[in-house]
N, C-alpha and C positions, 0 to 999 in steps of 0.2 A: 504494500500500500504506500501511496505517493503520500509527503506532507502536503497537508492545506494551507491556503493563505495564512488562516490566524497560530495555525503549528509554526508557520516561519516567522512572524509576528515575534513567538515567545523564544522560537531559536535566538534569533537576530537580540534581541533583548540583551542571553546571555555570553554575548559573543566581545569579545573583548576589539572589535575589526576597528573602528576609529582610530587614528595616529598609531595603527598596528604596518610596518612596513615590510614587504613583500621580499623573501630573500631566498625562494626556489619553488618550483611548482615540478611534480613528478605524476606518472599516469599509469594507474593502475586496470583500466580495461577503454575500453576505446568510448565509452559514457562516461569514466567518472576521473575527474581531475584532481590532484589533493595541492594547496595552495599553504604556502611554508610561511609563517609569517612571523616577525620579533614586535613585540610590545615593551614597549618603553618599562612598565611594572610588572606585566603578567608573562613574560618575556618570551622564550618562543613557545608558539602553537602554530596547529594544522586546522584547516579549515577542507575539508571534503563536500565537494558536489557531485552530483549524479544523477544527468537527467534523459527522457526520453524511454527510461523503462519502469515496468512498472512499481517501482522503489526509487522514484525518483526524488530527492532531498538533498539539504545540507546541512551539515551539524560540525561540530568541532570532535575531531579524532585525534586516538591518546594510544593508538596502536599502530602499528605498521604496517605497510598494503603492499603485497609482490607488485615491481613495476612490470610494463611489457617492457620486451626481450630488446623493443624498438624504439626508438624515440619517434611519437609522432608529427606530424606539420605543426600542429597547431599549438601543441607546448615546446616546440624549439622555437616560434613565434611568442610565445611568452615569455621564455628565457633573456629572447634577444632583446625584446621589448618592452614589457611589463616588469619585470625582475627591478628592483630598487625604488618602485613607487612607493608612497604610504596614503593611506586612505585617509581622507578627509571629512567623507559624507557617506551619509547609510540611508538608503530610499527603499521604503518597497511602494508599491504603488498600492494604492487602499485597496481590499476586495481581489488581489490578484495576488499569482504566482513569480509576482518580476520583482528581483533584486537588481539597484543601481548602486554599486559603489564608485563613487569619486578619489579618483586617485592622481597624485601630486608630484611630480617630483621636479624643485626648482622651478621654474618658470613654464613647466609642461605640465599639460593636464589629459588624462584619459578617462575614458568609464570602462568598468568591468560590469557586464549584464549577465547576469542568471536569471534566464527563461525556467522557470520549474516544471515542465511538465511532465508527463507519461506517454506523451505521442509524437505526432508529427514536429510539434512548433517548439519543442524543446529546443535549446540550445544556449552556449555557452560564448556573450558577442565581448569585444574588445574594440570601442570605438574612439577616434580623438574628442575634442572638446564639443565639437557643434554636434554630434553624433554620427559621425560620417563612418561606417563599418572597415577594421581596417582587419581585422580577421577575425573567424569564428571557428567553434570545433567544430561544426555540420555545417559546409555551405547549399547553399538552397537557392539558387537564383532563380527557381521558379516562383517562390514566395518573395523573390526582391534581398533575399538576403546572403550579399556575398559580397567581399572587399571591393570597398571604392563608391559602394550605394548607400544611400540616407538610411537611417534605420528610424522608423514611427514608434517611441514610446508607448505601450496600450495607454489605454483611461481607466480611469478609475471603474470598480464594477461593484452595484451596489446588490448586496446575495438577499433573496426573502428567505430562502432556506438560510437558518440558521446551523455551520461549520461549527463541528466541536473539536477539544484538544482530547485526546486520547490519556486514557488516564494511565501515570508512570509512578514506578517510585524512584530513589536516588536522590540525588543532592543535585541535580539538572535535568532539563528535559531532553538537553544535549547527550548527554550521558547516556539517560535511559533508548535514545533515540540511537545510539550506538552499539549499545548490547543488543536490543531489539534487532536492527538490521546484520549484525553480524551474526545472532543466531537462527536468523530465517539464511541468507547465504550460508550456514553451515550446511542445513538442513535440505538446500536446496544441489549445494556441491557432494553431499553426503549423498542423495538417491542416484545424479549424475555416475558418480566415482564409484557406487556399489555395484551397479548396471556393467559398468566398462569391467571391472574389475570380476563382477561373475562371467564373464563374458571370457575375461585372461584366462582365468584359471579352468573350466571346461576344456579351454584349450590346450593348456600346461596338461591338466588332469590324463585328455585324450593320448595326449605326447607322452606321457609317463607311462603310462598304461599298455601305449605298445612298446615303446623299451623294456618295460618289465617283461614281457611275453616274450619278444626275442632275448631278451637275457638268462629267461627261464631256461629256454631251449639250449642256449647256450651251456647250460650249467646241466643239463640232463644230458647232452652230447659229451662234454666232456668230463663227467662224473667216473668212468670205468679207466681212468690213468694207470691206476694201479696195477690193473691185467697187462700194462704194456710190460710194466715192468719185471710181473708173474712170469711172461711169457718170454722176459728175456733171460729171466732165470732157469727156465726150465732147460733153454736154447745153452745156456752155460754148463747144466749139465750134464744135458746129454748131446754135446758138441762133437761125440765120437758118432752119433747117427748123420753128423751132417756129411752127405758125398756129393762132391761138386758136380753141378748140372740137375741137383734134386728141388722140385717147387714145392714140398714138404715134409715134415718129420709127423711123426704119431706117438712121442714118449707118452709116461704114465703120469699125470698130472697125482702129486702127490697130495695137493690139497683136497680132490677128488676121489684119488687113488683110483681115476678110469683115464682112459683113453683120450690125450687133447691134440688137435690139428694145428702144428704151426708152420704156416706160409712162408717160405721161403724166396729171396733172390737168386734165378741158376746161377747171374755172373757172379755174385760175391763169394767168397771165401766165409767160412765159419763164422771167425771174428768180426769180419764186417756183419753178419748178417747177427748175429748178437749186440754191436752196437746200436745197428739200425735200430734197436725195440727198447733198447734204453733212451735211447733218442728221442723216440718215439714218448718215450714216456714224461723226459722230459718239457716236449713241447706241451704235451697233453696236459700235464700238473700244471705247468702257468698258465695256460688257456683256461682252467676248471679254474685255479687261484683270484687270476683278473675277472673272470665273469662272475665267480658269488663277490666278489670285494665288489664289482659294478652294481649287483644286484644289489646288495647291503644299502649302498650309497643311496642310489633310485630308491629304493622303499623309504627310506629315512627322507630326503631331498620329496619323496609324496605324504608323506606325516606331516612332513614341517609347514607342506603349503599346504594341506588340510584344513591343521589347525590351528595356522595363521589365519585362514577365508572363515572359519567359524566364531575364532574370538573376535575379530574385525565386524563382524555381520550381529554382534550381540548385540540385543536393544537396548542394554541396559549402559554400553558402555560410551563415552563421551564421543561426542563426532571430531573432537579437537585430536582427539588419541585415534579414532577409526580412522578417518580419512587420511594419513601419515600411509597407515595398514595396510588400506587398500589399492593405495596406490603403488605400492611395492608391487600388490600382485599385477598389477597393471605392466607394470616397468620390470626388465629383465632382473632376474637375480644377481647379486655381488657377491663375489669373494671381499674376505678382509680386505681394507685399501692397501697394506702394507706388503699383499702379497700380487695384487691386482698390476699389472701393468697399464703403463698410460697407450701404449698402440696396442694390434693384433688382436686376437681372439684366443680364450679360454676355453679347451675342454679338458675332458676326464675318459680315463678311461682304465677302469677299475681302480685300483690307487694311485696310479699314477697320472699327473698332469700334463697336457700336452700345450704348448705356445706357438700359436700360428700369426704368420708374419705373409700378410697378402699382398706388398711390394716391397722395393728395394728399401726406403726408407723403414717402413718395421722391421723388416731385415734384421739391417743393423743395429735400429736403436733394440732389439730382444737382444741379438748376439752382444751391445756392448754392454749392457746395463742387467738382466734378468735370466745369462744365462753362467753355469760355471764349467770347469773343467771336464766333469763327472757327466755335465747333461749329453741327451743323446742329440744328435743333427739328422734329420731327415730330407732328400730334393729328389726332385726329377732328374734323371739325366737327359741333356740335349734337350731339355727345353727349360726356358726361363718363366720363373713360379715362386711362390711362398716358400720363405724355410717352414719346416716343421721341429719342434724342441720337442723331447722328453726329461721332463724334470727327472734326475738322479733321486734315488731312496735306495739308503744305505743296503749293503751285502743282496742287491736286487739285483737283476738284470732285467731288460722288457720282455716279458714274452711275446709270441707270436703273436696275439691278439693285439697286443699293444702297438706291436710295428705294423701291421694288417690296418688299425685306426689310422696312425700317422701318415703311413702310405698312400689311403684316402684322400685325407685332408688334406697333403702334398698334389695330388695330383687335379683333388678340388679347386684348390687355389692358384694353378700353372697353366700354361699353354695344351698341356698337353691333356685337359680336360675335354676337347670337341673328341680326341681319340678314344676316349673310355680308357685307358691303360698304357700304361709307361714303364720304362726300367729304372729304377731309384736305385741312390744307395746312401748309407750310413754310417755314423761315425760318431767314436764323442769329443764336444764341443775343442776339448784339448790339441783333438789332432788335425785343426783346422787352423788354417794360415791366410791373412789375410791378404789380398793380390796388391801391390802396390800401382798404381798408376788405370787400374780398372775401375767399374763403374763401382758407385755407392754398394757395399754389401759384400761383393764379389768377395767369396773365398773359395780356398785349394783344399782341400780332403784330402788327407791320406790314411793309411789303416783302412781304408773304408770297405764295408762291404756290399752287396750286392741284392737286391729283390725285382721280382716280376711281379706290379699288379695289377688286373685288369679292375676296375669301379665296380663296386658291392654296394647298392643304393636300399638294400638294406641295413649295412652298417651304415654308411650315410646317414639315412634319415635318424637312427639311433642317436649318432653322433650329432646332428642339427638341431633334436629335436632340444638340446641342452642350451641353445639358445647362443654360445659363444662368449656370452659373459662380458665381454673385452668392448674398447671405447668402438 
């Protein structure tokens, strides 16, 4: 609800604006102006208007308003022009919604007009002495009103309906007229930001939910590690059955104590084909390790936005505190800032963290600043692309899964993404050398080793569905 003429009548009353002078004006949405002022005794205040919607008013403000992101026309015309006046005169016109303040400075004289309305004819004018319009926050040259044209003062407007003041408590009307509007904008930014913000989290919700499903699977595929390793035990000891050119043996599995089939290579030799199944086992065990640690994570990372979306959504609890809440779900999730890099992008991939650098410039700034000795370096070969990092975690190495992720994301963020698949290789951070007289980024790898990946847009979307985190 808009104030009425005799609402402004009693604002204006307790308004300190006489021989108050003008020493900044800032703009909190594209209706409402907030007007900085020093008083000789009451010293500084804010004076807030806001017209044309339907909360259109002015009252003295004792709290701070986010400004836009922008400065707009009509308060850098303020700044230039109005900034160091002091008011001399306070008009409202009887019966009406128009504020004239008279403002002075030296030998120049302007007005400041606040039109109060909730519609069309709202506006906020700024004219020299004789009233000749020299800018406004709405220009309207179909109504006559835009710089350079006479502005007609209304008349006085006599009401038979008799205008009442709404009844307040507090030590002002101003005051109360402050609380009032700031908790209908609560109230009104609180159903907006719950909306957007169920709207995030279905989405997050959806996103997690298939990750947990392929991660499930991930964890049921790789749960039998152990049989690699059974079976290379078996292969160890009964290595006198192995005869070169044989595709299998049939020893007595002792855990069974029956008969087990194990697959052999014809070209390998004995030994080889015993390692192969330790091998085997080892990939197997960090693939099962990273996927429940991934799993863990996910479930926990869907609790936590759970039962962030439900204490936020409580009726009981302050919109001052919810709407912080809910806009979190709104807005991608943070890591700690101390751990957060200022460029690239942020994933996971069961415990360990991956750093992607989508050109040259993140490149470098992860390689000089976010990465150490220990971490792993991931690229395309022969085509220019993202690095990809793996944060180091002590007595680790990456498993399969893990280089399988970074390899992705590597080949996501490079040229050689229209081909689906690329030849990568890797290394850690230590054994890279930096090119001297090449482009930003450019280093030499050495140690490095070798992978073929073709794009897994199922791990993909896994990997995407985490948002990146990163600026």
């Amino acid at each position: 609800m808009s104030v009425n003429y005799r609402e402004i009548e009693l604002i204006l009353s307790e308004l300190p604006l006489r021989d108050s002078r003008l020493q900044g004006v800032s703009q909190s949405s594209f209706s409402g102006v907030s007007f900085h002022f020093f008083h000789p005794i009451k010293r500084q205040w804010t004076l807030y208007v806001e017209v044309g919607t339907p909360h259109a008013r002015l009252h003295r403000l004792t709290t701070g308003r986010a400004k836009l992101p922008k400065m707009q026309r009509f308060v850098q015309f303020l700044k230039a022009n109005v900034v160091g006046f002091q008011i001399k005169a306070v008009t409202q016109t009887p019966g009406e919604r128009f504020v004239d303040l008279t403002l002075t400075r030296g030998d120049e004289s302007l007005h400041l007009l606040f039109r109060l309305f909730s519609g069309a004819g709202a506006n906020i004018i700024v004219t020299d002495d004789s009233y000749t319009i020299l800018d406004l926050l709405m220009r309207r040259p179909q109504r006559g009103e835009a710089s350079g044209l006479p502005f007609t003062l209304p008349e006085a407007k006599v009401h038979t309906k008799k205008f009442a003041i709404r009844s307040y408590h507090g030590p002002s009307f101003n005051a109360a007229l402050e609380k009032e509007y700031a908790e209908a904008a609560n109230n009104e930014t609180l159903a907006a930001v719950s909306s957007r913000a169920r709207a995030a989290y279905e989405k997050q919700a959806r996103a997690l939910e298939r990750t947990l499903a392929g991660l499930k699977t991930r964890v049921e595929q790789t749960q039998e590690y152990e049989r690699d390793k059974h079976l290379g035990d078996l292969l160890s000891a009964y290595q006198h059955l192995i005869v070169e050119g044989t595709a299998e043996i049939t020893p007595t599995d002792w855990l069974t104590n029956s008969p087990v089939s194990i697959a052999l290579e014809r070209t390998k030799k004995s030994q080889e084909n015993i390692q192969h199944y330790y091998e085997r086992y080892q990939r197997s065990k960090g693939s099962y390790e990273n996927a429940l640690a991934e799993l863990n994570r996910v479930k926990d990372e869907f609790s936590a936005l759970q039962a962030t979306f439900e204490h936020a959504l409580d009726p009981n609890l302050d919109p001052n505190e919810a709407i912080p809440l809910l806009r979190r779900l709104v807005e991608k999730p943070l890591v700690p800032q101390s751990q957060k890099p200022r460029v690239g992008l942020i994933f996971h991939s069961g415990e360990f963290t991956l750093l992607v650098g989508r050109n040259a410039k993140e490149n470098d700034e992860l390689l000089r600043h976010y990465t150490r000795g220990n971490d792993w370096w991931v690229h395309t070969r022969d085509f220019p692309g993202g690095y990809v990092f793996i944060k180091y975690i002590r007595d680790k190495t990456p498993p399969l899964d893990v280089l399988l992720d970074a390899a992705n994301l590597a080949i996501l963020y490079s040229k050689a993404k229209k081909a689906g698949k690329a030849e990568l290789y890797y290394t850690q951070v230590k054994h890279l050398r930096r090119a001297k007289g090449e482009k930003l980024g450019t280093v030499l790898p050495t140690q490095e080793r070798n992978l073929s990946v073709t794009l897994d847009e199922g791990r993909l979307e896994a990997l995407l569905s985490q948002g990146g985190e990163g600026s």
